[in-house]
SEBA-95114 format. One line per 4 residues: number of its first residue (from 1); for each residue x, y, z of N, C-alpha, C, O. Coordinates in Angstrom, 1 decimal, decimal comma, padded with zeros to 4 digits. Layout:
SEBA-95114
NUM) X:Y:Z:X:Y:Z:X:Y:Z:X:Y:Z ~ ...
***
This chain:
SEBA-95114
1) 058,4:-018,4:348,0:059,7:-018,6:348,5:060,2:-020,1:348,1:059,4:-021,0:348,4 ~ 061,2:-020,2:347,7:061,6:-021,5:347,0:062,5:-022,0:348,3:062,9:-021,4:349,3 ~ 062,6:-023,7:347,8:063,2:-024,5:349,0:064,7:-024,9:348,4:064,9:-024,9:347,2 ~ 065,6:-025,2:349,5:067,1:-025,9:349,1:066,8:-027,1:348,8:066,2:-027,8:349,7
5) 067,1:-027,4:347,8:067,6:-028,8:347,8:068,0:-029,9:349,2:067,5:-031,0:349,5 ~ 068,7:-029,3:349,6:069,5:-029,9:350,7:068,7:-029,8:352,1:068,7:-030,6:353,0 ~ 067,8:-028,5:352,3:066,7:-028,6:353,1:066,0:-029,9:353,0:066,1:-030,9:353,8 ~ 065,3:-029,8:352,0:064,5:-030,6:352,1:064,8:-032,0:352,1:064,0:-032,8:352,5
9) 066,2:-032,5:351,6:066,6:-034,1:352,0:066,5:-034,1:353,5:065,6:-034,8:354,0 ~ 067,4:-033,2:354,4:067,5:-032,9:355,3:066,4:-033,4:356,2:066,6:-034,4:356,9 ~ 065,3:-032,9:356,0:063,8:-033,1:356,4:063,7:-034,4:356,5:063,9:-034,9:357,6 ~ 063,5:-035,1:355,2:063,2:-036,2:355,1:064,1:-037,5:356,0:063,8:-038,5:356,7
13) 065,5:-036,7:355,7:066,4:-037,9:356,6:066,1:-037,3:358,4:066,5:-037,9:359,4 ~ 065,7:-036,6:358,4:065,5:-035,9:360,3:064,5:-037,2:360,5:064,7:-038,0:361,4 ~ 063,4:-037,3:359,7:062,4:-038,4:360,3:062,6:-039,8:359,5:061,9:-040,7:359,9 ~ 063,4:-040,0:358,8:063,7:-041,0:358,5:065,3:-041,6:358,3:065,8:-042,2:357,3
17) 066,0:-041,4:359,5:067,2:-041,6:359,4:067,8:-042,6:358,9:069,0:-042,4:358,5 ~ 067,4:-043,6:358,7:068,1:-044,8:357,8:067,6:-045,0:356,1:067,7:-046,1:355,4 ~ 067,0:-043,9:355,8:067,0:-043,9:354,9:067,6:-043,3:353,4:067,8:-042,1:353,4 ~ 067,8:-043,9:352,2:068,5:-043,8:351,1:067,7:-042,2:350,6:066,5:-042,2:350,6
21) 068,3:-041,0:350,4:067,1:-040,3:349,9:068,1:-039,2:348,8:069,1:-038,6:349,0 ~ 067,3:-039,2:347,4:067,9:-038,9:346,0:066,8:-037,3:345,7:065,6:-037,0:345,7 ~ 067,7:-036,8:345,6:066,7:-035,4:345,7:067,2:-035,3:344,0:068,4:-035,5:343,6 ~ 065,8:-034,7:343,2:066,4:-034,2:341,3:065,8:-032,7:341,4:064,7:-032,6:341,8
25) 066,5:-031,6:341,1:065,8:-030,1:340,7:065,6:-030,5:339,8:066,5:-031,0:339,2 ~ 064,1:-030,6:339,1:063,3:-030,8:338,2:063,5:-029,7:337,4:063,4:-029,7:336,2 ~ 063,7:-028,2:338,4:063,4:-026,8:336,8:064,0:-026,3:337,1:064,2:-025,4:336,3 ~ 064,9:-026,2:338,8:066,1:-025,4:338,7:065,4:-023,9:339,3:066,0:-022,8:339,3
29) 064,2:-024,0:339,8:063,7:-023,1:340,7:063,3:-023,0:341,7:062,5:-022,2:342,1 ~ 064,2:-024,3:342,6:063,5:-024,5:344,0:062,4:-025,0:344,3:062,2:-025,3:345,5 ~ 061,3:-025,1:343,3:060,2:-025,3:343,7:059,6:-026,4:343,4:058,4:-026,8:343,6 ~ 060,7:-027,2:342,4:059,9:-028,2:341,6:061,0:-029,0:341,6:062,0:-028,7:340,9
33) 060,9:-030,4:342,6:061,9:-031,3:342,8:061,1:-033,0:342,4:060,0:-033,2:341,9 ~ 061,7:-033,6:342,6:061,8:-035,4:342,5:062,4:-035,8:343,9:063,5:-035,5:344,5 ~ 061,6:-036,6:344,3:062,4:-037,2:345,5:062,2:-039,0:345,6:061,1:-039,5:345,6 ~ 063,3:-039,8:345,8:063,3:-041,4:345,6:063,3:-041,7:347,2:064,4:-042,2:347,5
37) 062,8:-041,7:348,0:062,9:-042,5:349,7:062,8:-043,9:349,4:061,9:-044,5:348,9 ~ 063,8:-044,3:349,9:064,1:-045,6:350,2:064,3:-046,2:351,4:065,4:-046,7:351,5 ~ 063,6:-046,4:352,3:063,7:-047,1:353,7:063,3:-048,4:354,2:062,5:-049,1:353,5 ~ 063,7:-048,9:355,5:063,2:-050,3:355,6:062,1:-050,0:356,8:061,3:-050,8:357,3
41) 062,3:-048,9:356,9:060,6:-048,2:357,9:059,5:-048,2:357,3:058,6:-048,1:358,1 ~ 059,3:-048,3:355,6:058,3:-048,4:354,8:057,7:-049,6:354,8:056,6:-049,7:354,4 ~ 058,4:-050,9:355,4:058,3:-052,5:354,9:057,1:-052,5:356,4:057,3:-052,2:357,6 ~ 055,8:-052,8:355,6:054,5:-053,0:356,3:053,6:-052,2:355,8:052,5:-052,5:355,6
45) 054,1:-051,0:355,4:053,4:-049,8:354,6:052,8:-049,8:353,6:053,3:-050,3:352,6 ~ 051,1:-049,2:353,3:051,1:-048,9:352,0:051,8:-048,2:351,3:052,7:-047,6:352,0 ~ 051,9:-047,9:349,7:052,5:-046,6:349,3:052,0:-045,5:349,5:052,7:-044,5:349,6 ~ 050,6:-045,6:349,6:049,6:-044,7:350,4:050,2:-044,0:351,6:050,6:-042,9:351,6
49) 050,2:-045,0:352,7:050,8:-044,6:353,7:052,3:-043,7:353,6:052,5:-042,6:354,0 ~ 053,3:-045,1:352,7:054,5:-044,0:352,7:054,3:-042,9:352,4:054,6:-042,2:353,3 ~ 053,9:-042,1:351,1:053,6:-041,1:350,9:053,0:-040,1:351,3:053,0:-039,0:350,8 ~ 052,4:-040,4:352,5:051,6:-039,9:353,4:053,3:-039,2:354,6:053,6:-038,0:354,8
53) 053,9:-040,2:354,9:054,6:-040,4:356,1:055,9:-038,8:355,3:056,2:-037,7:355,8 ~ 056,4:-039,6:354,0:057,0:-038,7:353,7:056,5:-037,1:353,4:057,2:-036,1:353,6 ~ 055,8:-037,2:353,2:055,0:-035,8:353,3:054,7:-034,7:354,5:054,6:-033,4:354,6 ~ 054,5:-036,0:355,6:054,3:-034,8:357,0:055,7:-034,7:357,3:055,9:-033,8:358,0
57) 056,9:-035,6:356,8:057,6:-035,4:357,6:058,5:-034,1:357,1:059,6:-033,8:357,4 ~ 057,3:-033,2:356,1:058,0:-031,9:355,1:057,3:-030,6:355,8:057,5:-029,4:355,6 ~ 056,3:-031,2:356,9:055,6:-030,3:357,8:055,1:-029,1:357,5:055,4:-028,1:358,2 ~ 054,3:-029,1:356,5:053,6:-028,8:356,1:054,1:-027,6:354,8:053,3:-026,7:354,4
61) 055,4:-027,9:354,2:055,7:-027,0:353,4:055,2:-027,3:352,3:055,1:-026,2:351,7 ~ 054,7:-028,3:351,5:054,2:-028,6:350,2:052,8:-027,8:350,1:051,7:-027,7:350,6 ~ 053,4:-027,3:349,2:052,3:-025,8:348,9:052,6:-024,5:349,0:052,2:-023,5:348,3 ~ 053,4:-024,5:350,1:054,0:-023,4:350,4:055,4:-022,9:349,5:055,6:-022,3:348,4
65) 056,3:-023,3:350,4:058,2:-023,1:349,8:058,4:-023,9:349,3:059,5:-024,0:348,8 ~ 057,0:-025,4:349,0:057,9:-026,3:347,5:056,6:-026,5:347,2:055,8:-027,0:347,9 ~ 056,4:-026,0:346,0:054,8:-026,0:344,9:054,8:-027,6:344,5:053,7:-028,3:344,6 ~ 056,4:-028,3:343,8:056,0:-029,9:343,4:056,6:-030,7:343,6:057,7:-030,3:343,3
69) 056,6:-032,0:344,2:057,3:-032,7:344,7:056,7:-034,4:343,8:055,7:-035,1:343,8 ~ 057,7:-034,4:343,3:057,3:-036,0:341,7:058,0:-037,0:343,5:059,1:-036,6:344,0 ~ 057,2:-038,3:344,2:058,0:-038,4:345,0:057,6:-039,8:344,8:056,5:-040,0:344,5 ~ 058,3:-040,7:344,8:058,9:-042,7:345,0:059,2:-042,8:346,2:059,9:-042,1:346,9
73) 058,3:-044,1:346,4:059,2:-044,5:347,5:059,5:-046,2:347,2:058,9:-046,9:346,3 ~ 060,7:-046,8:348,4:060,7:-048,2:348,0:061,3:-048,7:349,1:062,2:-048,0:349,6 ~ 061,0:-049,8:349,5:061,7:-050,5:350,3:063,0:-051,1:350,4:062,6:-052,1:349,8 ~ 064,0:-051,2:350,5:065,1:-052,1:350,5:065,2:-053,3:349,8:064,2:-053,9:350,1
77) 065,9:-054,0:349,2:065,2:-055,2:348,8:066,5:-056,1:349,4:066,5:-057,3:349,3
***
């Protein structure tokens, strides 16, 4: 089962509301996106961490309704 685009920003901005977030359909089948998070909730963070953070905050769909997610993150500068 493939994911919306707009779901899944959705997601990411529900647990990270001040943040910049750039969603790319990588193939145009729901299942294989790019995501850029940009937040100032990251500043203290590994990338480890962020990547971590952005991920649960997809609750456990990566695997499921979205097979790939190419995902950046960055702080504000």
């Amino acid at each position: 089962m493939a994911m919306q685009e707009s779901d899944l920003k959705a997601m990411i901005l529900a647990a990270f509301p001040d943040a910049t977030v750039t969603i790319t359909d990588l193939a145009g089948d729901g299942d294989h996106y790019a995501a850029h998070v940009e937040c100032e909730s990251f500043r203290g963070m590994s990338r480890v961490a962020q990547h971590k953070a952005v991920y649960a905050a997809l609750g456990g769909r990566m695997g499921g309704e979205l097979h790939a997610l190419q995902l950046t993150t960055a702080i504000p500068s």
